[in-house]
C-alpha positions as CSV (number, residue, x, y, z in Angstrom):
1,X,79.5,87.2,89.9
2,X,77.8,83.9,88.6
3,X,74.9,85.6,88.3
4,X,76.6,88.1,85.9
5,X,78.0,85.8,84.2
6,X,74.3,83.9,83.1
7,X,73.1,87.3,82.2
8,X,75.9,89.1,80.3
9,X,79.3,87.8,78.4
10,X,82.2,88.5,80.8
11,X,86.1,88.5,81.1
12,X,87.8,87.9,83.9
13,X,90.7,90.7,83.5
14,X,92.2,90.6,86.7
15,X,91.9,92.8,89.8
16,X,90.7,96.3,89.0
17,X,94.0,99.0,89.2
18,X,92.1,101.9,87.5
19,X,88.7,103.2,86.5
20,X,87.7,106.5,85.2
21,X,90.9,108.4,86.6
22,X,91.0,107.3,89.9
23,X,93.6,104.8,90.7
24,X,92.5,101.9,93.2
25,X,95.0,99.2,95.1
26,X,93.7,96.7,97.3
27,X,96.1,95.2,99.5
28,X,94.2,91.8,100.9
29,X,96.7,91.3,103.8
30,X,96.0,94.2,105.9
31,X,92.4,94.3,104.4
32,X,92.7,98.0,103.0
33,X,91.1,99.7,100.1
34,X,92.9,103.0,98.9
35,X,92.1,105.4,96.2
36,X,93.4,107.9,94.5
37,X,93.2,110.4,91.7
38,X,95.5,112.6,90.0
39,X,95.2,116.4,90.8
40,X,97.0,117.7,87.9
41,X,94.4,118.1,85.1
42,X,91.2,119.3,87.4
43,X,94.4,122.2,88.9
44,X,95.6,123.1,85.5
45,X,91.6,123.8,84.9
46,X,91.7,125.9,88.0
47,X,94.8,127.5,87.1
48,X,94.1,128.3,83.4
49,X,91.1,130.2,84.8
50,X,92.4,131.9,87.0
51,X,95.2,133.3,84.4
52,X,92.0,134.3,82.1
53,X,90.4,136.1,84.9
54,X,94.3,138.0,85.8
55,X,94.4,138.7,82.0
56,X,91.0,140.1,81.4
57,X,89.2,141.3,84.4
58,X,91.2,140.9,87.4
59,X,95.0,141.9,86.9
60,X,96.0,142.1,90.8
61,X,96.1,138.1,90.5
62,X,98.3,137.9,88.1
63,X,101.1,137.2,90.9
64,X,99.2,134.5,92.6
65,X,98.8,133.2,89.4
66,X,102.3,132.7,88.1
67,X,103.5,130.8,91.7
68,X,100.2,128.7,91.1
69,X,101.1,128.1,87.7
70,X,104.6,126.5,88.7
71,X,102.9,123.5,90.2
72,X,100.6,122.4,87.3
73,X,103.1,119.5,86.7
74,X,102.6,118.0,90.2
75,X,100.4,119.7,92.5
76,X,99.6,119.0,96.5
77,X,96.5,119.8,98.2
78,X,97.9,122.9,99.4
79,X,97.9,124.2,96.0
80,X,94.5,123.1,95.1
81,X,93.3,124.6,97.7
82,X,95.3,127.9,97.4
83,X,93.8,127.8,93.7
84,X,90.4,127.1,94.6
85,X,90.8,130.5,97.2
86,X,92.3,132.4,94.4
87,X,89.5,131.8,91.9
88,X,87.1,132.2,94.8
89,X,88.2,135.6,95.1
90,X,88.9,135.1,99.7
């Protein structure tokens, strides 16, 4: 860091929580690192295309994308990957 420091200006802001849409918490006791990021916008991408495709070219989606659809709020990782099959046509 000191090294930084003699080259660049820098602020100390404290430890780092977030950066570029992944969340990050260090917990120093047990000497664990986890990240995270949020699923939501990258599924409603997903999901939005797959609703084009059910609209224009591909109507016998159209059921699996109204469930899918329900879940753009707060998806898991079994709807991501449920989308991801959908638009992958298997």
């Amino acid at each position: 860091m000191r090294d930084l420091e003699n080259e660049f200006e820098v602020n100390d802001i404290g430890e780092l929580k977030m950066i570029i849409g992944v969340k990050i918490h260090q917990d120093r006791e047990s000497q664990s690192l986890t990240i995270s990021q949020k699923l939501a916008k990258g599924y409603a991408t997903v999901v939005g295309a797959i609703g084009y495709a059910a609209m224009l070219t591909q109507p016998d989606i159209q059921e699996a994308y109204q469930i899918l659809s329900k879940f753009t709020a707060n998806p898991g990782a079994m709807h991501c990957a449920s989308a991801t099959r959908v638009l992958n046509g298997t």
